[in-house]
C-alpha positions as a LaTeX table, in Angstrom:
\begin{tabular}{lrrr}
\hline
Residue & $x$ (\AA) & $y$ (\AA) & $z$ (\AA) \\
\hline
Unk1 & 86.47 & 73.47 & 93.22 \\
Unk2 & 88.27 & 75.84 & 95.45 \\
Unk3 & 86.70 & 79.69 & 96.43 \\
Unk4 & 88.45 & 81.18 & 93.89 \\
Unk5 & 86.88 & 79.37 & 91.29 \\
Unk6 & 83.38 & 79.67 & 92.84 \\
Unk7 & 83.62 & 83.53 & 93.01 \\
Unk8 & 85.20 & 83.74 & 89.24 \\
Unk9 & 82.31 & 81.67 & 88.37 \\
Unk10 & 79.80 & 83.63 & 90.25 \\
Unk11 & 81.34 & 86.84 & 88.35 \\
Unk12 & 83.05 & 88.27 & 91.35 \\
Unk13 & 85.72 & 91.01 & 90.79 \\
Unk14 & 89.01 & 89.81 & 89.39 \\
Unk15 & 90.69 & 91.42 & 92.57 \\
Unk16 & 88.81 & 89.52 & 94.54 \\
Unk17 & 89.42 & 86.58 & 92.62 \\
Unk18 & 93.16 & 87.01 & 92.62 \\
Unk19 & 93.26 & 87.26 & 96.57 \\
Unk20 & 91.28 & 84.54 & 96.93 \\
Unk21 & 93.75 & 82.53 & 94.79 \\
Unk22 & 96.50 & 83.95 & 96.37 \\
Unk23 & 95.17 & 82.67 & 100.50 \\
Unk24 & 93.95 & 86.19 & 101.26 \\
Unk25 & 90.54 & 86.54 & 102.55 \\
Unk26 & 88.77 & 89.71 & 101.45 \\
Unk27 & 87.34 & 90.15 & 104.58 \\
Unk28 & 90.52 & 90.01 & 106.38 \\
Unk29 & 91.27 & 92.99 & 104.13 \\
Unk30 & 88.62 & 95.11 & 104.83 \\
Unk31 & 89.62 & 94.79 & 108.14 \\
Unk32 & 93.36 & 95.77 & 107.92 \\
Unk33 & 91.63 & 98.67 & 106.47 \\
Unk34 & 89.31 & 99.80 & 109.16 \\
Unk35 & 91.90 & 99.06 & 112.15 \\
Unk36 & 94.06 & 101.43 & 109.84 \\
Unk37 & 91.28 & 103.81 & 109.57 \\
Unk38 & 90.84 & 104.09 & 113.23 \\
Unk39 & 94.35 & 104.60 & 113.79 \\
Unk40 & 94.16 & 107.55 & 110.92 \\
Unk41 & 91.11 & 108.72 & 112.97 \\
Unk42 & 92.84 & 108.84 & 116.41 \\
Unk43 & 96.64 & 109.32 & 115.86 \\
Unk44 & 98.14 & 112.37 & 114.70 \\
Unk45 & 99.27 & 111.43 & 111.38 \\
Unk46 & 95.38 & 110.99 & 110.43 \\
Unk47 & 95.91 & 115.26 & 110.57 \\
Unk48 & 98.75 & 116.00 & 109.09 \\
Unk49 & 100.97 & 113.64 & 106.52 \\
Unk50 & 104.08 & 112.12 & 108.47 \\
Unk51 & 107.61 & 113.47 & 108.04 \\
Unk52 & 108.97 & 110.65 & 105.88 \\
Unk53 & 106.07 & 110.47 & 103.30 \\
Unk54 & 108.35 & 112.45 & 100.33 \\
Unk55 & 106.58 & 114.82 & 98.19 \\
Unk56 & 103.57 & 115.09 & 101.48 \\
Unk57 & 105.00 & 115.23 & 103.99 \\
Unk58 & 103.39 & 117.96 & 106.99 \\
Unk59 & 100.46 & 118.70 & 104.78 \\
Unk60 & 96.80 & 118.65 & 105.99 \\
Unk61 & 95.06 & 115.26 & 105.70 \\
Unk62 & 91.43 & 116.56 & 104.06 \\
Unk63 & 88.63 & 115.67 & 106.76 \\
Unk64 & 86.43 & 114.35 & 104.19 \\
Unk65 & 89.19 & 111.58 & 103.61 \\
Unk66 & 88.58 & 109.96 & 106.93 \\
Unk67 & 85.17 & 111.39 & 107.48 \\
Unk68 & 83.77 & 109.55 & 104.41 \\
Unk69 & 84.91 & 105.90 & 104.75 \\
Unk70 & 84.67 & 106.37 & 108.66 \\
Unk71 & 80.88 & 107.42 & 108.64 \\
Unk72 & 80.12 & 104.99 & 105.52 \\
Unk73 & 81.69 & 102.36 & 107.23 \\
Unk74 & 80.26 & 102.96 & 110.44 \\
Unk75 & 76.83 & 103.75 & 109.35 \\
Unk76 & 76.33 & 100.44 & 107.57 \\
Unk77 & 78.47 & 97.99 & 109.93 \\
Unk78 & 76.35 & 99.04 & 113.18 \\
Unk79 & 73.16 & 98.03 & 111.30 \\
Unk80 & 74.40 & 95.27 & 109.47 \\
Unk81 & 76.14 & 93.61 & 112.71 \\
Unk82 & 72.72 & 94.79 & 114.90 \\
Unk83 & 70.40 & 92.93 & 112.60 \\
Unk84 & 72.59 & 89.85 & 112.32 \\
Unk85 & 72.67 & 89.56 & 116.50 \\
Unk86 & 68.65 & 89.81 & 116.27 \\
Unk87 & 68.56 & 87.17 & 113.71 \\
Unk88 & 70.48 & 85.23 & 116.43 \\
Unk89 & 69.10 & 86.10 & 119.00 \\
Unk90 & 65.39 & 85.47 & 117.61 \\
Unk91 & 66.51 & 81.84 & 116.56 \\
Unk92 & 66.86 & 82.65 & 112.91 \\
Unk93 & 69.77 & 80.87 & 112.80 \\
Unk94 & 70.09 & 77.02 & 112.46 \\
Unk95 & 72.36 & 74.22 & 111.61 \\
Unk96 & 70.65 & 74.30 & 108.28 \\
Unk97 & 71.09 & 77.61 & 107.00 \\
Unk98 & 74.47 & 78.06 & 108.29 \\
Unk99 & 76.67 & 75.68 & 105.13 \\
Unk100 & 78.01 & 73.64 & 107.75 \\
Unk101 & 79.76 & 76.15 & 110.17 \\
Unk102 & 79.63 & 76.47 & 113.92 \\
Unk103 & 76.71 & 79.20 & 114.78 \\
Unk104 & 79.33 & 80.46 & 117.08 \\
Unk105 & 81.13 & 81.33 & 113.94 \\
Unk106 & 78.34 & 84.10 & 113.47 \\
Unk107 & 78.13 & 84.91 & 116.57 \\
Unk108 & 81.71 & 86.30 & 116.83 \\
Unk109 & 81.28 & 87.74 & 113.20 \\
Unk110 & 78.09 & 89.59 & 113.47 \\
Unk111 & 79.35 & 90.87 & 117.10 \\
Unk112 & 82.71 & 92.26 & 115.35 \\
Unk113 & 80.86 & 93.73 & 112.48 \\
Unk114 & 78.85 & 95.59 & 115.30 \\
Unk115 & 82.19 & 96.59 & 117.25 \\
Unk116 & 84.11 & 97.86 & 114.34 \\
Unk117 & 81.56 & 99.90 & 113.28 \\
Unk118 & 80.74 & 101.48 & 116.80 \\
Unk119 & 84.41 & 102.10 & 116.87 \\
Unk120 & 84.31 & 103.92 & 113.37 \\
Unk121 & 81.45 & 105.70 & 114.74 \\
Unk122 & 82.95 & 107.03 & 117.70 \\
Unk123 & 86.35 & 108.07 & 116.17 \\
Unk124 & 84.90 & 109.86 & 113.37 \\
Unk125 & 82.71 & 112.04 & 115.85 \\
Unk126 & 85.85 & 112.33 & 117.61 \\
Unk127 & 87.46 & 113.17 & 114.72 \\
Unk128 & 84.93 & 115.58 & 113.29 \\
Unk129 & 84.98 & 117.58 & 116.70 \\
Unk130 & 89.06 & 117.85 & 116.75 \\
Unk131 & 89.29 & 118.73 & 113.33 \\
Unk132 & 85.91 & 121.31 & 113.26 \\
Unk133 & 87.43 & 124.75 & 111.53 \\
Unk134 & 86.54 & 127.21 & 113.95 \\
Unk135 & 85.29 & 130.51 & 113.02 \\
Unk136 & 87.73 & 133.58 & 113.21 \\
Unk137 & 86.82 & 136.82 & 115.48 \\
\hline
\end{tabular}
C-alpha cells in the first residue's frame, strides 16, 4: 500500500490524495507557498499587481491578502515548531515513536517549521508598517 492509498483510506482530501499519487508531497506545497508569501511580503509586487498580469495589472494588492495567511501562518508555525524542539529537547522523542525515521529527520523539520514561521512573522510586521494608511492633515 502506497501513501496515497493510506490517506484515501484514512479519508484525507481528494487533493491531497491526487498529489500524493501524482509524487508531490503536500508539505512541499505548503512550502512553495510560504517562500512565495514572503516574497509577496517583501518585494514590490506584494503592493501593487505586476505590469504583465492582464486585466490587474498596477492595482493595489489588499493588505489583508498577505496580512491574513502571513499572521495565520506565522502565528501557528512558531508554536507548533517551538513545542516540537522542546519535545526534543526534553527526550520525548525516541526510536520508537518516530515510524522508523532518523530523529534528525525532526530535528531539521521542527527547526524549519520554527524558521518559516519567524520569517512570516517578521515580514508581515514589516509589511503591516510599509503598507499602514497614514492619516491625512
Amino acid at each position: 500500500m502506497n501513501i496515497a492509498d493510506e490517506f484515501a483510506r484514512n479519508g484525507a482530501p481528494q487533493f491531497l490524495v491526487w498529489l500524493e499519487r501524482h509524487g508531490i508531497d503536500f508539505t512541499a506545497v505548503g512550502t512553495i507557498l510560504g517562500i512565495t508569501l514572503l516574497g509577496a511580503l517583501t518585494r514590490p509586487w506584494g503592493q501593487a499587481v505586476p505590469r504583465w498580469v492582464p486585466g490587474l495589472r498596477g492595482r493595489r494588492v489588499p493588505r489583508w491578502l498577505l496580512l491574513a495567511p502571513g499572521w495565520a501562518s506565522a502565528l501557528t508555525l512558531v508554536p507548533y515548531g517551538s513545542l516540537g524542539l522542546l519535545v526534543i529537547v526534553t527526550g520525548g522523542l525516541s526510536t520508537v515513536n518516530t515510524a522508523g525515521m532518523s530523529p534528525v529527520v525532526f530535528v531539521i523539520g521542527f527547526l524549519n517549521f520554527f524558521s518559516i514561521g519567524l520569517s512570516l512573522g517578521v515580514c508581515s510586521l514589516s509589511y503591516q508598517r510599509r503598507t499602514k494608511r497614514v492619516p491625512a492633515s
